[in-house]
Each structure stands twice: as structure tokens, then as C-alpha cells.
C-alpha positions in Angstrom: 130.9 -102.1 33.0 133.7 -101.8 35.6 136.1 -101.1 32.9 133.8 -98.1 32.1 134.1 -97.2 35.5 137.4 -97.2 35.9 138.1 -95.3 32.4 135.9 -92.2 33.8 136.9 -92.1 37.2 134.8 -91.9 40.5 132.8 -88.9 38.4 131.7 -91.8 36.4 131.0 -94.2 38.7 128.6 -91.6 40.3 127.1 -90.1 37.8 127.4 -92.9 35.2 124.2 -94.9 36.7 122.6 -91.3 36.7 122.9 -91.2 33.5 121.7 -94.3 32.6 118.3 -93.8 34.5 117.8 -90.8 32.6 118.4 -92.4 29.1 116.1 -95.6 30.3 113.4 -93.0 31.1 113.1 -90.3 28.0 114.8 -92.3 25.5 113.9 -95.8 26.4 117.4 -96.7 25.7 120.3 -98.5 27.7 123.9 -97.0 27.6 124.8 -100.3 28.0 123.3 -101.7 25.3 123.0 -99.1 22.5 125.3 -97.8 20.1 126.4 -94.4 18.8 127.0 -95.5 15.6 123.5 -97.1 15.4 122.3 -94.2 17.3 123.1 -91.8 14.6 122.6 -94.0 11.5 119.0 -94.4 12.6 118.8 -90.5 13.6 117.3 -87.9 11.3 118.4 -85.3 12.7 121.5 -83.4 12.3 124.7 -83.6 15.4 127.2 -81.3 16.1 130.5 -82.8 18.1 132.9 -80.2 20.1 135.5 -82.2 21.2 138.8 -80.7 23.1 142.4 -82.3 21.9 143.1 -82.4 25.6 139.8 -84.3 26.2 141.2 -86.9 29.5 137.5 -89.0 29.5 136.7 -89.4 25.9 139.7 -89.2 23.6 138.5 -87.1 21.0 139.8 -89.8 17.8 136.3 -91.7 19.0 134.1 -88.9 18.3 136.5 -88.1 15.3 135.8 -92.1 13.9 131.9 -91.2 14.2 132.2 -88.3 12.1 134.1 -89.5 9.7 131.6 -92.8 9.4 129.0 -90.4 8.9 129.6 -86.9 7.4 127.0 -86.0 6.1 124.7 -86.0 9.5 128.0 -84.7 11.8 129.7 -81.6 11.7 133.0 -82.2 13.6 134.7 -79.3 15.8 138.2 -80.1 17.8 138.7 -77.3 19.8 142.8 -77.0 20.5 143.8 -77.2 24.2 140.5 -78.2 25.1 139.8 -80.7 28.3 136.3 -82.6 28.7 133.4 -80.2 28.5 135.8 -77.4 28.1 135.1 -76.0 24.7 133.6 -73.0 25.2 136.4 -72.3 28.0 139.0 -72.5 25.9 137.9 -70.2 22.7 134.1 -68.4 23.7 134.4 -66.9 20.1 134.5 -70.0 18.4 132.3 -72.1 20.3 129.5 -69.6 19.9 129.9 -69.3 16.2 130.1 -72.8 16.0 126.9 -73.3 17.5 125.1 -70.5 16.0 126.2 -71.5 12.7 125.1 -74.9 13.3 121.4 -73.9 14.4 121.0 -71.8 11.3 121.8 -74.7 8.7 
């Protein structure tokens, strides 16, 4: 747990138990204990990932390893140049494509 803290910074640690809560109440489910791979192999629905190159919290080769495990629930996007939550910032054109393209399917 403190090694998560550590890797995303005092944003984490603040917002990390936040989050946490908020997974416990409308999910039912523990960060700490669940999985994204179990997550999404026991999901029927389908997940779109935007993840920036540039990404300095989540290195975007994790998100890359869940797509590839599963790609046929996953569409992948790596948006060039992009920090964490940055996406849209970086290319507005392609983001909202993305995402219209994505709620159509």
C-alpha cells in the first residue's frame, strides 16, 4: 500500500483512500484487493483505454498488457505526447472521434 502511495505522489495518497470508499460503496469492490484483469474477464461490457505515451502515474505498457490479454473486450488508444488524464488536451479531434466511435459500436 505505501509503495502505491509513493508511486502516485501526495495526489494519491489523498485521493487514493477517496477512491477506495467510492469503489467499496457502488461497486462493492476493494482496490486493494481486486484485479483489472479479473475485472474485465468477468465484465460484459465493452472498455475503451486512452492512455498518453507521456503518462508519469500509470505507464501506459500496463494498460497496453490488458488490452492485448483481452482484445476483443478493449479497444486500445495511445495518444502521442500525452500526460495522465491528458488525452483530450493533447489532440480534441481525436479523442472525440475516439469516443464517439466507440459509443456507436
Amino acid at each position: 500500500m505505501i509503495g502505491l502511495y509513493i508511486a502516485l505522489g501526495i495526489l494519491g495518497f489523498i485521493f487514493y483512500p477517496l477512491l477506495n470508499l467510492t469503489s467499496h460503496i457502488f461497486a462493492h469492490e476493494s482496490l486493494n484487493k481486486t484485479s483489472a484483469y479479473n475485472s474485465i474477464k468477468n465484465s460484459d461490457n465493452k472498455i475503451l483505454i486512452m492512455h498518453g505515451d507521456k503518462d508519469h502515474v500509470i505507464p501506459y505498457t500496463i494498460s497496453k498488457k490488458l488490452a492485448d490479454t483481452y482484445p476483443h473486450k478493449i479497444r486500445y488508444e495511445v495518444f502521442k505526447n500525452a500526460d495522465h488524464g491528458a488525452s483530450a488536451l493533447t489532440d480534441y479531434n481525436r479523442y472525440q472521434k475516439v469516443v464517439e466511435e466507440f459509443l456507436k459500436d
